[in-house]
C-alpha positions as a Markdown table, in Angstrom:
| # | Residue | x | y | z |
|---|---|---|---|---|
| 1 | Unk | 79.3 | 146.7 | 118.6 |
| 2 | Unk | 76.3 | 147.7 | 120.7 |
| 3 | Unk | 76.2 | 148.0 | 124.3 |
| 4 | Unk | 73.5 | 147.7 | 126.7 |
| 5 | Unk | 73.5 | 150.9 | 129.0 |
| 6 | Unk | 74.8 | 150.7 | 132.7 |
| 7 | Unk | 71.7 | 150.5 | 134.7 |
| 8 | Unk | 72.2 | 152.1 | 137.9 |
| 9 | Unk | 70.0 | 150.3 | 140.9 |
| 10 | Unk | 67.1 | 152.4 | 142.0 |
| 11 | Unk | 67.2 | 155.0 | 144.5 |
| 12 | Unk | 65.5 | 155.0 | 147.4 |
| 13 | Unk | 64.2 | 157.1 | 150.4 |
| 14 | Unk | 63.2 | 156.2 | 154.1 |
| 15 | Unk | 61.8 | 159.9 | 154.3 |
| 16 | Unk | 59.2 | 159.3 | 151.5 |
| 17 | Unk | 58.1 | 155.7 | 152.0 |
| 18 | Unk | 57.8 | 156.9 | 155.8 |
| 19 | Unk | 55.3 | 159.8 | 154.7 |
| 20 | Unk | 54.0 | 156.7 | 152.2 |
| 21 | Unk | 54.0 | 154.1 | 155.4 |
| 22 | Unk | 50.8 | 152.6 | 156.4 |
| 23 | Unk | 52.0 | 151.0 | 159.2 |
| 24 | Unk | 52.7 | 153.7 | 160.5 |
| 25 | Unk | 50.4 | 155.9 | 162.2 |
| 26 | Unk | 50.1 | 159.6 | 161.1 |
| 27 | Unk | 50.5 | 161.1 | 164.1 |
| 28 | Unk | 53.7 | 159.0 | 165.1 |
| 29 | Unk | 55.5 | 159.8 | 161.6 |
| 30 | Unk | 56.5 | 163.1 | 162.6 |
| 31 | Unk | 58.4 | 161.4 | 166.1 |
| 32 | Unk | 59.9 | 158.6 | 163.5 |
| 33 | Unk | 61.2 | 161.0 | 161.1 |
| 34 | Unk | 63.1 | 163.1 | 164.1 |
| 35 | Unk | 65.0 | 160.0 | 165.4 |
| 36 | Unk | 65.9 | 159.0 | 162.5 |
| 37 | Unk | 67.5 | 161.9 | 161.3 |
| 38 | Unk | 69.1 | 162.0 | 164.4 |
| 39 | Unk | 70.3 | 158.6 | 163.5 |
| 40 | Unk | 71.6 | 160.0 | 160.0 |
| 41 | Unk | 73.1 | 163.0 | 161.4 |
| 42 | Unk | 75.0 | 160.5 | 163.7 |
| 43 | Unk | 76.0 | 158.3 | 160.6 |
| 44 | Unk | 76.7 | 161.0 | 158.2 |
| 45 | Unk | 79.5 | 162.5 | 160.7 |
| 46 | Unk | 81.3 | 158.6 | 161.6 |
| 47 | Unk | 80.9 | 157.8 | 157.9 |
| 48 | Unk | 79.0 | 155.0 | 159.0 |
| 49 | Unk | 77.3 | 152.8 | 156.7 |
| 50 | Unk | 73.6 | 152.5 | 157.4 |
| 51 | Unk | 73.6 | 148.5 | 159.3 |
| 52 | Unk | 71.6 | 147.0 | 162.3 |
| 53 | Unk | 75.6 | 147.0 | 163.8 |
| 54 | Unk | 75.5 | 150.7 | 163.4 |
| 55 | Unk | 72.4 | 150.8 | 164.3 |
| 56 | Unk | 73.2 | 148.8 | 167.7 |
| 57 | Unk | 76.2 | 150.7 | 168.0 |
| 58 | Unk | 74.3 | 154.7 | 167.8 |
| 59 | Unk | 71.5 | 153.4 | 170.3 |
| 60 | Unk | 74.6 | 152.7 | 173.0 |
| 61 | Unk | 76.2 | 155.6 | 172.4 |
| 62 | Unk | 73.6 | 158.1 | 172.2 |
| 63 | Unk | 70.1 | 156.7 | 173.2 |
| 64 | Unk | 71.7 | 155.2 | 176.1 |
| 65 | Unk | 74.0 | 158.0 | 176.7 |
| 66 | Unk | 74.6 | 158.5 | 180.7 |
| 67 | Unk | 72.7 | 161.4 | 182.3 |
| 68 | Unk | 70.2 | 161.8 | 179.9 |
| 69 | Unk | 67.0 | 161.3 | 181.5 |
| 70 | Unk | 64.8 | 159.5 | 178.6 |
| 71 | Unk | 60.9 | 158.4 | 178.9 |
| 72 | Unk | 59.9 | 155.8 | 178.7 |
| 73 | Unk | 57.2 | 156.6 | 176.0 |
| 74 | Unk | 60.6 | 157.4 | 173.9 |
| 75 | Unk | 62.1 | 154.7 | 174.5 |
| 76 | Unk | 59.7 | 153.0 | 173.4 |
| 77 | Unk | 58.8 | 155.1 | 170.3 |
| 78 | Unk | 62.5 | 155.5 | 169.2 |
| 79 | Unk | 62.7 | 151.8 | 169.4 |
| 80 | Unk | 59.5 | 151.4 | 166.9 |
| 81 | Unk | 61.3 | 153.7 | 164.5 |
| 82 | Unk | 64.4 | 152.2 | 164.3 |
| 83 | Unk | 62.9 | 148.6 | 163.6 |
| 84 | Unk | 61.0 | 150.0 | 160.9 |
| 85 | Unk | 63.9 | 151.4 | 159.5 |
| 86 | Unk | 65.9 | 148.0 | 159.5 |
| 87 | Unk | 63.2 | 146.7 | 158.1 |
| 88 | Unk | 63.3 | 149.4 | 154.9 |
| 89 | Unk | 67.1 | 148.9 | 154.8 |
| 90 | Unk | 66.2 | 145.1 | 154.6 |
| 91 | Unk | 63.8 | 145.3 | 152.0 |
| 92 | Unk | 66.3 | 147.5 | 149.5 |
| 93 | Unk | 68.8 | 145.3 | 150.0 |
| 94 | Unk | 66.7 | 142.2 | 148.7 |
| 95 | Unk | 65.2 | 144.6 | 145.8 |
| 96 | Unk | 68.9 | 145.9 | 144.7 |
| 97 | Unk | 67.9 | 149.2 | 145.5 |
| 98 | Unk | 70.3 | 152.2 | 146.2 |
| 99 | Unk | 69.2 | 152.8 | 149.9 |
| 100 | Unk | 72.3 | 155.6 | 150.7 |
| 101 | Unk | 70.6 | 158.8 | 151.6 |
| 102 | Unk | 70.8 | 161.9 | 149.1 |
| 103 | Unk | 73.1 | 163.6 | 151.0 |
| 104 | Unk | 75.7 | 160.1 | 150.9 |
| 105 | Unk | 75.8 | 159.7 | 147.1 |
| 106 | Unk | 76.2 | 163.1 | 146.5 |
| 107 | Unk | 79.2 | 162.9 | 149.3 |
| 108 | Unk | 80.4 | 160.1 | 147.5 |
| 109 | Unk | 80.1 | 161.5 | 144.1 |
| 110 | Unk | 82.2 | 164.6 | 144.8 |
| 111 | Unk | 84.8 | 162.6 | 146.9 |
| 112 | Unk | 85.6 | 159.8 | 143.6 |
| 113 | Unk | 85.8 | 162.2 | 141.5 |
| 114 | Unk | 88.1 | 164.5 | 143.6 |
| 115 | Unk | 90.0 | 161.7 | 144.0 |
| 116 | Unk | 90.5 | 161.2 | 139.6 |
| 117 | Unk | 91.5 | 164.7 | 140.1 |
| 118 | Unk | 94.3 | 164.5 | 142.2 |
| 119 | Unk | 92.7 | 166.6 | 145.1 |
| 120 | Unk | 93.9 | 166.2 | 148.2 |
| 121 | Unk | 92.2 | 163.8 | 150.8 |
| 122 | Unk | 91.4 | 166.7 | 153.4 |
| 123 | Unk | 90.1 | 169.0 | 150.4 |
| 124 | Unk | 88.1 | 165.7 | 148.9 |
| 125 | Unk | 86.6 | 165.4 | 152.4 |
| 126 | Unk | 86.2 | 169.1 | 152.7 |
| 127 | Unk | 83.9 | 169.5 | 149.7 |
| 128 | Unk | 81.8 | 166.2 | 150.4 |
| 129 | Unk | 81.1 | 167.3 | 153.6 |
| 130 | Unk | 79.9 | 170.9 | 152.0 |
| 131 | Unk | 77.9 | 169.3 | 149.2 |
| 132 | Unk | 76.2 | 166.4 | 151.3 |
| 133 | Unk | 74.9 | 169.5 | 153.4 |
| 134 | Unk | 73.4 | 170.8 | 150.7 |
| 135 | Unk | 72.2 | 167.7 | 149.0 |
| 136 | Unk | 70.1 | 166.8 | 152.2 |
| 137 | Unk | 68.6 | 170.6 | 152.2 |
| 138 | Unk | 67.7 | 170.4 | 148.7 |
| 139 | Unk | 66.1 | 167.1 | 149.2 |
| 140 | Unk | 66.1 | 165.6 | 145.8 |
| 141 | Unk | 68.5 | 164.4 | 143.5 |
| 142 | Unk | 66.7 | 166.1 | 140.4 |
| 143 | Unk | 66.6 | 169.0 | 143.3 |
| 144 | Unk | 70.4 | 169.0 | 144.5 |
| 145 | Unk | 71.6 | 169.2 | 140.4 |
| 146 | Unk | 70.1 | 172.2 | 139.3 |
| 147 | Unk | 72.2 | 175.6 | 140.2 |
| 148 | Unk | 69.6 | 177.9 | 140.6 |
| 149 | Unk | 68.8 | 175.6 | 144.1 |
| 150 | Unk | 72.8 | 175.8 | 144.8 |
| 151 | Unk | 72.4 | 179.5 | 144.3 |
| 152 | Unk | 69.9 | 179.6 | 146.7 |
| 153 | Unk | 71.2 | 177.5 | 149.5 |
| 154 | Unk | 74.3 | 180.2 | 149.2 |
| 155 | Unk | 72.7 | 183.0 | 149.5 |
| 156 | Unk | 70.5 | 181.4 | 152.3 |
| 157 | Unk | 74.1 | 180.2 | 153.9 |
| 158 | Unk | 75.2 | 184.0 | 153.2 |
| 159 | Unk | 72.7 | 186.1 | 154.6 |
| 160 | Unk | 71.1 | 183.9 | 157.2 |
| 161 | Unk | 73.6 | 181.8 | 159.2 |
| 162 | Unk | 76.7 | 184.4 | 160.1 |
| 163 | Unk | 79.3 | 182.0 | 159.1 |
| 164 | Unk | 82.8 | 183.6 | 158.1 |
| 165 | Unk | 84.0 | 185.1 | 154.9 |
| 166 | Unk | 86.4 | 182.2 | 154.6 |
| 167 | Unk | 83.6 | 179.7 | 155.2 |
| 168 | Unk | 81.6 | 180.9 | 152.6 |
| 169 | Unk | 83.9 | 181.0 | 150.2 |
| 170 | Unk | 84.9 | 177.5 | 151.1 |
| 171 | Unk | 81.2 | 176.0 | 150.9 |
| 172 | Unk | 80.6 | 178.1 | 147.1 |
| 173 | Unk | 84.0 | 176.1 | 146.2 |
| 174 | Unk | 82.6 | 172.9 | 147.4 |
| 175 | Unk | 79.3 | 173.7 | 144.7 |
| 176 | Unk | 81.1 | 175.3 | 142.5 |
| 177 | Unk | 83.3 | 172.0 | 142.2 |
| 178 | Unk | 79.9 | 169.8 | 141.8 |
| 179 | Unk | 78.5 | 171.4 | 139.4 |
| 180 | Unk | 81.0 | 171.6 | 137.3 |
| 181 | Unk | 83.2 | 168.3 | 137.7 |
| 182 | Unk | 80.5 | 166.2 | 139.1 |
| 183 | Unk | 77.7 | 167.3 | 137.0 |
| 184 | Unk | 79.3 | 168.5 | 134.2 |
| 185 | Unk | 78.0 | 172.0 | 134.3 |
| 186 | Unk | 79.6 | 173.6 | 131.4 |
| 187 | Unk | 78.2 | 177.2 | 131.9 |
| 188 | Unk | 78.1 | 177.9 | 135.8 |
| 189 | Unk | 76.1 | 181.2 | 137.7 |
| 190 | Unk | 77.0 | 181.1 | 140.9 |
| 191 | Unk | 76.8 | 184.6 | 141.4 |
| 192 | Unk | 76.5 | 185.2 | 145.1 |
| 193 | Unk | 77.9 | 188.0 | 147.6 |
| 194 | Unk | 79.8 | 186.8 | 150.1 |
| 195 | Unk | 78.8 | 188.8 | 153.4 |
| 196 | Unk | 82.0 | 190.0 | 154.9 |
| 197 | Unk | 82.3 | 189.0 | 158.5 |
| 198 | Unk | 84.1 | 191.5 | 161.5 |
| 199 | Unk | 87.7 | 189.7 | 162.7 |
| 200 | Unk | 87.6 | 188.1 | 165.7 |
| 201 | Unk | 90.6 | 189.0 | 168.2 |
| 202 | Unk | 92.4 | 185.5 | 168.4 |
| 203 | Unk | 92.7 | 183.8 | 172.1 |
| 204 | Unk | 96.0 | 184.8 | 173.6 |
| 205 | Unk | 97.4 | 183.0 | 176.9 |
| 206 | Unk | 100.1 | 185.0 | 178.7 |
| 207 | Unk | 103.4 | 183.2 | 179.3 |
| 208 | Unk | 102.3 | 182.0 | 182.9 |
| 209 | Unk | 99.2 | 180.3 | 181.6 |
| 210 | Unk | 101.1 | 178.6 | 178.7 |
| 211 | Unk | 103.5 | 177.3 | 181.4 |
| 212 | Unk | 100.6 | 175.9 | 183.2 |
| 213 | Unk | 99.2 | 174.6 | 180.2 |
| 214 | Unk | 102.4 | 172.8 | 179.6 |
| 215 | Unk | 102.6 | 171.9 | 183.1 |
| 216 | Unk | 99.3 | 170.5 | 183.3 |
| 217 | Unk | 99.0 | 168.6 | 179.9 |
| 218 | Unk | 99.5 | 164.8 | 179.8 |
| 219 | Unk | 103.1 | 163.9 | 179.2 |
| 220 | Unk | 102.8 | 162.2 | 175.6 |
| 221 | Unk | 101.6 | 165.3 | 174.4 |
| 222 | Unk | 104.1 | 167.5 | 176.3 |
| 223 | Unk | 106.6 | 167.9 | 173.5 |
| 224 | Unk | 104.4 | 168.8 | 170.9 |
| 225 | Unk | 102.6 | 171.3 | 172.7 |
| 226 | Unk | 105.6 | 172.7 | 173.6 |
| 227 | Unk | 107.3 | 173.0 | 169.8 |
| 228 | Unk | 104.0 | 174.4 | 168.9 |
| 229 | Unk | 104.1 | 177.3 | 171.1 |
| 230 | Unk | 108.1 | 177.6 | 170.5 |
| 231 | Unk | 108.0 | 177.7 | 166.5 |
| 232 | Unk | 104.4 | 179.0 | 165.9 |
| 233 | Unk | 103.6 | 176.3 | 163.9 |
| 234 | Unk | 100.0 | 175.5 | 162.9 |
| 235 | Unk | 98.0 | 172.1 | 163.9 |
| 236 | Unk | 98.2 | 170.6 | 160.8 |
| 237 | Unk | 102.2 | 171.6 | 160.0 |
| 238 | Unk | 102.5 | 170.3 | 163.6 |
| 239 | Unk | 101.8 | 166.5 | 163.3 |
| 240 | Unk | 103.0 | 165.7 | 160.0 |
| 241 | Unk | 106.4 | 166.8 | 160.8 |
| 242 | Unk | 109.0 | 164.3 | 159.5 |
| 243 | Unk | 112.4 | 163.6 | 161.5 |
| 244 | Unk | 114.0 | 165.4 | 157.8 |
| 245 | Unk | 112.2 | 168.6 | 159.1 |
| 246 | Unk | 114.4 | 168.7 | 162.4 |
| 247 | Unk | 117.8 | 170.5 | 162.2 |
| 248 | Unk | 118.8 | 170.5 | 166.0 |
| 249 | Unk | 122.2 | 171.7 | 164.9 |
| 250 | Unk | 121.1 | 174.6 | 163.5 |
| 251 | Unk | 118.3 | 175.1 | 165.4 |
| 252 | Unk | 115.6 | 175.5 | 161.9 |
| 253 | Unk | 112.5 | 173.7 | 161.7 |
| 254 | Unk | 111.3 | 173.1 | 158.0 |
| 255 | Unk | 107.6 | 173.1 | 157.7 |
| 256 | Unk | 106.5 | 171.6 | 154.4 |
| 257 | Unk | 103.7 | 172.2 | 152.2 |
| 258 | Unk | 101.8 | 174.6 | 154.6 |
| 259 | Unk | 98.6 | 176.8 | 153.5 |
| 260 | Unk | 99.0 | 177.5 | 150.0 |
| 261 | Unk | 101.4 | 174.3 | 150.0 |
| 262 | Unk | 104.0 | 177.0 | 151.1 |
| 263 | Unk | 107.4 | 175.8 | 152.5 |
| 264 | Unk | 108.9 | 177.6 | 155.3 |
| 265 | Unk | 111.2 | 177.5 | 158.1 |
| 266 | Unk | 111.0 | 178.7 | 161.7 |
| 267 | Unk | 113.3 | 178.4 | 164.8 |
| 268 | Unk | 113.7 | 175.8 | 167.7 |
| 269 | Unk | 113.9 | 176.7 | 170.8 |
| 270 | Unk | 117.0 | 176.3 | 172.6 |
| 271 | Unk | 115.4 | 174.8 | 175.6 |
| 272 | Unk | 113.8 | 172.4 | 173.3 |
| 273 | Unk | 117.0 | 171.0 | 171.8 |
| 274 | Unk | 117.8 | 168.4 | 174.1 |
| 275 | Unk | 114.4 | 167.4 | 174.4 |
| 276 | Unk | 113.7 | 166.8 | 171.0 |
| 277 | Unk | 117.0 | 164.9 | 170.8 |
| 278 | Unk | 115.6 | 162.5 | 173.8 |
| 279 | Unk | 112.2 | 162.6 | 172.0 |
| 280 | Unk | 113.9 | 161.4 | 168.4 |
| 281 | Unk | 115.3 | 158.3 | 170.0 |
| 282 | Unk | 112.3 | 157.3 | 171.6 |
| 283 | Unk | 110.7 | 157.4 | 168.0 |
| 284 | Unk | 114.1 | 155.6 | 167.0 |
| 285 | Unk | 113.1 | 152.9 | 169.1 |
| 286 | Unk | 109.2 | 152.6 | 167.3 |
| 287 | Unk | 110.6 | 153.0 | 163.8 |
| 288 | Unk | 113.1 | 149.8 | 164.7 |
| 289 | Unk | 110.2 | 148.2 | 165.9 |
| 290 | Unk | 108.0 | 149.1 | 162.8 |
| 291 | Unk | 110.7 | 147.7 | 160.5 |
| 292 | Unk | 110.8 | 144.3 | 162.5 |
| 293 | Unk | 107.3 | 143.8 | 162.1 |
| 294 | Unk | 107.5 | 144.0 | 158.1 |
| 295 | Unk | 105.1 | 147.7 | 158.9 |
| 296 | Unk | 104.8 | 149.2 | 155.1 |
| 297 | Unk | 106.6 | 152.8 | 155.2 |
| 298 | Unk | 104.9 | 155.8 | 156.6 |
| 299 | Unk | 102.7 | 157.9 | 154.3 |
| 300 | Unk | 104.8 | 159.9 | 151.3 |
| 301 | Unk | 104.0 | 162.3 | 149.0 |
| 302 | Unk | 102.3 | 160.8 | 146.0 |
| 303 | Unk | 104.8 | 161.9 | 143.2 |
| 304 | Unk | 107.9 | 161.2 | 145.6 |
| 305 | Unk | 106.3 | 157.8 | 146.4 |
| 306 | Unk | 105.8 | 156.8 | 142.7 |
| 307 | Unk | 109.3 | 157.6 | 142.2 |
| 308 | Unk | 110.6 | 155.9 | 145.4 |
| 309 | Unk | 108.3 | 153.4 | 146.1 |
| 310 | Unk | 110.2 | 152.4 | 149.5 |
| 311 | Unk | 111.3 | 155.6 | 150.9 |
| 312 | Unk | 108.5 | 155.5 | 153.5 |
| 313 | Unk | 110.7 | 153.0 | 155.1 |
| 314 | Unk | 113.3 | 155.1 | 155.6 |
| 315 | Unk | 114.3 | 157.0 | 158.7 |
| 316 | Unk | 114.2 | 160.4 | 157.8 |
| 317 | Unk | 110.6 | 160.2 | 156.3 |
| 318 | Unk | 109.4 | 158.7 | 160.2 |
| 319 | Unk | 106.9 | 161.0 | 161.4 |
| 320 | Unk | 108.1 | 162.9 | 164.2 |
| 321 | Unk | 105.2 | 162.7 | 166.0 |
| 322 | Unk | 103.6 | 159.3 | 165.2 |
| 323 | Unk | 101.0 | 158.0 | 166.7 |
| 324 | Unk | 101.0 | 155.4 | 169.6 |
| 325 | Unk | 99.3 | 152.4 | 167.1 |
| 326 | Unk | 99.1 | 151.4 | 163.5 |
| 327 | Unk | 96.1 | 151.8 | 161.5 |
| 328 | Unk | 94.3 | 152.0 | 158.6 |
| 329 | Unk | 95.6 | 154.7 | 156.1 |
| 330 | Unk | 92.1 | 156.1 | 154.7 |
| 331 | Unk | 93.6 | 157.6 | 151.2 |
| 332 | Unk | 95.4 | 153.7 | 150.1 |
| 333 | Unk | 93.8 | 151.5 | 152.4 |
| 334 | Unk | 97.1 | 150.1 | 154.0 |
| 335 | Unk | 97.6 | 149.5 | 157.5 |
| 336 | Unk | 100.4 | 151.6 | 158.2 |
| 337 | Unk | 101.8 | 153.7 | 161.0 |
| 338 | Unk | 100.5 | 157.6 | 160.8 |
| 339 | Unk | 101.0 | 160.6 | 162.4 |
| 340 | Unk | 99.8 | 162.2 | 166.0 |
| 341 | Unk | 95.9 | 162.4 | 164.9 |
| 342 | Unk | 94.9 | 166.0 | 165.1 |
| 343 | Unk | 91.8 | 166.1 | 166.6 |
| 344 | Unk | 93.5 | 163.7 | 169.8 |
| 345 | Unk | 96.2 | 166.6 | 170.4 |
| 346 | Unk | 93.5 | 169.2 | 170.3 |
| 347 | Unk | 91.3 | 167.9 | 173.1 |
| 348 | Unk | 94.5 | 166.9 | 175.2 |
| 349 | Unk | 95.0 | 171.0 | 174.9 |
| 350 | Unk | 91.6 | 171.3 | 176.1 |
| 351 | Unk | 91.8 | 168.9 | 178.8 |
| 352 | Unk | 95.2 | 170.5 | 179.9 |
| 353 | Unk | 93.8 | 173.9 | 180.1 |
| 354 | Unk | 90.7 | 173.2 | 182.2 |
| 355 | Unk | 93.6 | 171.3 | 184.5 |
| 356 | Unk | 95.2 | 174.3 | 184.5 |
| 357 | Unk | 92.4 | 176.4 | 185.1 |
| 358 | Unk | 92.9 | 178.8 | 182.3 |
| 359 | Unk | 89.3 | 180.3 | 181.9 |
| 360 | Unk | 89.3 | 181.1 | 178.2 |
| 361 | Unk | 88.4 | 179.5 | 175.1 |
| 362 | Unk | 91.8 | 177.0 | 174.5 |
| 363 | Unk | 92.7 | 175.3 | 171.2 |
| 364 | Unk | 95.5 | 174.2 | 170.2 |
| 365 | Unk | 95.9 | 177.3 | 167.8 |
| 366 | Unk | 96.2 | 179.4 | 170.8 |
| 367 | Unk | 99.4 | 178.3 | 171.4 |
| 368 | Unk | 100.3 | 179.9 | 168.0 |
| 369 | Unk | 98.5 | 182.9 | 168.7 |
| 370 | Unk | 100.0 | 183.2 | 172.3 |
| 371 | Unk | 103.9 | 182.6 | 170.2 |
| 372 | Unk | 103.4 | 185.7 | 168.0 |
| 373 | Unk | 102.2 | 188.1 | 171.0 |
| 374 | Unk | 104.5 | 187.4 | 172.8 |
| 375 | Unk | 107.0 | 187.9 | 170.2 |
| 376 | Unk | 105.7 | 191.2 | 169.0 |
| 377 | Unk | 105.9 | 192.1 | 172.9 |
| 378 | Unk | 109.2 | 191.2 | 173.0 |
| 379 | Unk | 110.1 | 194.2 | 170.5 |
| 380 | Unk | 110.4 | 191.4 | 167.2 |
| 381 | Unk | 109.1 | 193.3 | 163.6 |
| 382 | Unk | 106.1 | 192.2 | 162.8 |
| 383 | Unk | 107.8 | 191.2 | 159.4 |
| 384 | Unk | 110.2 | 188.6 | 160.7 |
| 385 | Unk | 106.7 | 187.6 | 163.0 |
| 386 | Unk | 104.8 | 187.2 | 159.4 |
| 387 | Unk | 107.9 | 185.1 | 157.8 |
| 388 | Unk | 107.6 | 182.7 | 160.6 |
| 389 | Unk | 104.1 | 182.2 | 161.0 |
| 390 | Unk | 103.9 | 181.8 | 156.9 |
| 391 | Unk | 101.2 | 184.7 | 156.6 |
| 392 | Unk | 100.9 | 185.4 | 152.7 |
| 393 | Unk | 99.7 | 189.2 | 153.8 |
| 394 | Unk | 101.1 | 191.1 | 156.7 |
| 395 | Unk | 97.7 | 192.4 | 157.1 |
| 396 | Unk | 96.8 | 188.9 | 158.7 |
| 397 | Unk | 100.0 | 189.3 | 161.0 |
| 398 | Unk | 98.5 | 192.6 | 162.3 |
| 399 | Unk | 95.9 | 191.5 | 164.2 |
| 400 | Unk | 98.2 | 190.9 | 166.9 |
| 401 | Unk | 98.9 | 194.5 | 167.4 |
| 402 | Unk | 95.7 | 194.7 | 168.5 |
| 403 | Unk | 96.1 | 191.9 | 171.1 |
| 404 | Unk | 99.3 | 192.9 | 172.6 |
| 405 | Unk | 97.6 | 196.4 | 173.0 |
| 406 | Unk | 95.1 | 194.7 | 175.1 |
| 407 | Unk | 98.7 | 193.3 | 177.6 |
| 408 | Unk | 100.5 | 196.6 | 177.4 |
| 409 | Unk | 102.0 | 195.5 | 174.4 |
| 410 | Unk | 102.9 | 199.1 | 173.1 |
| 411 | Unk | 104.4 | 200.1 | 176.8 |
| 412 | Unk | 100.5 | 202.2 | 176.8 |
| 413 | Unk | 99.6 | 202.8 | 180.3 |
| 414 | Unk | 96.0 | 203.0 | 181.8 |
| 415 | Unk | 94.5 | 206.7 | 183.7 |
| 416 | Unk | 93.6 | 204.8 | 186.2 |
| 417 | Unk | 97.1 | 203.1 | 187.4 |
| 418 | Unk | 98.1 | 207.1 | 187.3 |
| 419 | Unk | 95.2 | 207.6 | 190.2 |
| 420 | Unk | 96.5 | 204.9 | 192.7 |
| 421 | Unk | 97.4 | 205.9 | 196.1 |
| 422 | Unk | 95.6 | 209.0 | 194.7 |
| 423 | Unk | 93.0 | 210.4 | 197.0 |
């Protein structure tokens, strides 16, 4: 039997029925364009859907940002752009028309069909992020599918922006996965040289700025910060730690799945036991709460979750580290309890270290960078330091030779501490 094709709705694009416009001046086109790109740019990075809400929502937050000093001819020119613009999205919308950008149905694109192939939800992000990039620099649809153009965004990416080795190869994986699962690119020339960038020495605290990190940081994020720098663990192994992954008698902290979905263990601090005890029946008390409420379980790996389709519920899957309200699980949709978000520990590090008045560039990675230092100070191998940081090569572990160096790590002493008193 015969079947009519799927027809997909028509595409369209604010940039070219701007250029098209003729209500729109010439000379005011180019101001229109700029805002509303800004506007995208905005969008793109929330995930926002394009909506007069949104819309109401970006011209609080950034048009009316405080202490920026706008003009009123901005104002007032800003404001002319963005009702033309609701007035485009209102017209596609009565037409049927497609009215997502380039750069969001390519985004969209790789992320379904990252999601048929079992990727996970941080790599399915990773490469929609990559490819919308490139979709909006290529322009066009016709434009974004042909690999000669994803050649030459790479090398453009390669030779002219300085980003790292590791970024590179992460943004030709993002193509390379477009072409060839989201396209259907059977034969695939790629070919580009990825520039190799100089290491970076990593930011290292010394043990009396860490305790005035710890010192300073808001309590809630106290325990964590302090576990970090005690087992060397990274941000991401960090907050999805499970109450399963605590051994308190045996002072062993099992991280799961780590880079290269690696399993490892690493120690707990003695100091830290009792805390962590304290800290586990606080979380007691929210799980007990959880379960009273009729809360669906935590988040559990997919295969273990098909197999045991309630051990979210369970105690020792709890999140050690959950977060203080329940929300909407992105991957399933299910309004659920999840873990410490990353990015809210991360600035709380920040905040604590401009508290603290540490004057160096702190993340919350530091704090693993200031663990191994310290260690390889303290006369540990740098083999036991590469088993508990989970480095694949000891060459990675090495840098911190050159760190401790810098804090008379190798007992070195300057010529000019021999000269004092001298003369």
């Amino acid at each position: 039997m015969d079947t009519e094709p799927i027809k997909r709705p028509k595409a369209w694009d604010w940039r070219a029925d701007l250029a098209a416009a003729r209500d729109v001046e010439h000379r005011q086109r180019e101001g229109y364009r700029g805002f509303l790109e800004w506007f995208e740019n905005w969008r793109l990075r929330l995930r926002l859907e394009p909506s007069r809400e949104n819309a109401v929502l970006f011209w609080k937050s950034e048009v009316e940002q405080p202490g920026k000093n706008r003009q009123d001819w901005q104002l007032e020119q800003w404001g002319a752009a963005m009702a033309w613009f609701l007035n485009w999205l209102r017209f596609c919308k009565e037409a049927g028309g497609d009215f997502r950008t380039v750069a969001e149905r390519v985004r969209d694109a790789v992320e379904m069909t990252g999601a048929r192939r079992g990727l996970a939800l941080r790599t399915r992000r990773t490469y929609g992020q990559w490819a919308a990039r490139y979709a909006k620099w290529a322009g066009t649809e016709r434009r974004a599918m042909d690999p000669v153009v994803g050649r030459d965004w790479l090398e453009q990416l390669v030779a002219k922006d300085g980003i790292a080795l590791s970024t590179q190869k992460q943004a030709l994986n993002a193509l390379v996965f477009f072409f060839r699962d989201v396209c259907g690119a059977e034969e695939l020339d790629l070919e580009v040289r990825m520039k190799k960038t100089a290491k970076r020495m990593p930011t290292v605290l010394s043990v009396a700025e860490v305790m005035r990190l710890v010192a300073k940081i808001e309590p809630k994020y106290s325990v964590p910060a302090k576990l970090q720098y005690g087992s060397g663990l990274r941000l991401n192994e960090l907050v999805s730690l499970r109450v399963k992954d605590v051994d308190l008698g045996r002072g062993v902290l099992t991280v799961r799945c780590g880079k290269g979905d690696l399993d490892r263990t690493s120690l707990i601090p003695e100091c830290l036991k009792g805390i962590l005890a304290a800290h586990l029946q606080e979380v007691r008390r929210i799980y007990e709460a959880d379960r009273k409420m009729g809360l669906p379980g935590v988040a559990i790996p997919k295969a273990f979750g098909r197999k045991f389709s309630r051990a979210g519920e369970s105690w020792e899957w709890m999140w050690l580290f959950p977060a203080r309200d329940v929300s909407v699980d992105p991957e399933s949709g299910i309004k659920r309890r999840h873990h410490l978000h990353s990015a809210v520990y991360n600035q709380a590090i920040k905040r604590g270290a401009l508290e603290a008045g540490i004057h160096k560039r702190v993340t919350s990675h530091a704090l693993r960078h200031s663990f191994a230092t310290h260690l390889l100070e303290a006369g540990t191998d740098i083999r036991t330091i590469q088993t508990l940081l989970g480095h694949s090569d000891v060459r990675t572990t090495e840098i911190y030779t050159h760190v401790a160096k810098g804090v008379n790590g190798t007992g070195v002493r300057s010529p000019l501490d021999a000269m004092a008193g001298v003369g």
